[in-house]
C-alpha positions, 0 to 999 in steps of 0.5 A: 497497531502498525509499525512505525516502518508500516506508517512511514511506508503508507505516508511514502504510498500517500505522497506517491498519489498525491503526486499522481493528482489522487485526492485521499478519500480514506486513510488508515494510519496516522493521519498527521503524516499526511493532512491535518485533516483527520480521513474516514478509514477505508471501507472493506475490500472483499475481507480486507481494508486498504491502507488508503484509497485515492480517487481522481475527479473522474471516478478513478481509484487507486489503492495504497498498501504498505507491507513491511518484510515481516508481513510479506509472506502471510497467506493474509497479505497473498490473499490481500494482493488478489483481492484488491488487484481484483477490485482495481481491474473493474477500470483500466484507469484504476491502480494498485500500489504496494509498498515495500522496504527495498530490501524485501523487493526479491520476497514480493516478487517471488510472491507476484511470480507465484500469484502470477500478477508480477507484470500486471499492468495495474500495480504499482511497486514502491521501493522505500530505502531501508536506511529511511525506515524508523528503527523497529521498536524492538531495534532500538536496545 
């Protein structure tokens, strides 16, 4: 089950495509934070499901995908970033966002130097501020 911090960050990655005019066509986390219509969950990218996918009249996507700092350094998240980045490359129209807490910007772009798509001009970074992420359930003794 996603964190309350993992939730938050796809409702920030939501409303960031929603402003970009993106219609969400499929939406894994808790549907409430954004619609009061329930979305089909994300069909598997390669071996992974994006968090959410949003798609504009004209047949462009973009994919949303929100990492908290405890999930940036698994080889799944490495493995996620070049599969879906992959994916988005098939039209230069096409986006990829990530999602992050501020405070894990300097892990992510160690991560992209190392994948060598930090300056990839399909990807997008989200900076959420730490002081609006819900405590952890485990912070809150």
């Amino acid at each position: 089950m996603a964190s309350s911090q993992h939730n938050f960050i796809v409702s920030m990655i939501s409303g960031k495509l929603q402003k970009n005019n993106f219609r969400i066509i499929y939406f894994d986390g808790n549907y409430t934070d954004i619609t009061l219509l329930k979305k089909e969950l994300p069909p598997k990218i390669v071996n992974h499901r994006p968090d959410v996918v949003g798609e504009k009249e004209n047949g462009v996507f973009c994919i949303g995908e929100a990492k908290t700092k405890n999930d940036l350094n698994s080889l799944r998240t490495k493995n996620q970033l070049l599969d879906f980045l992959s994916f988005v490359s098939i039209n230069t129209g096409n986006r990829l966002i990530i999602g992050i807490p501020i405070s894990a910007e300097t892990i992510l772009n160690r991560i992209l130097i190392g994948l060598n798509i930090k300056d990839h001009s399909q990807l997008e970074i989200i900076l959420v501020p730490d002081i609006l992420l819900p405590k952890q359930e485990d912070e809150e003794n």
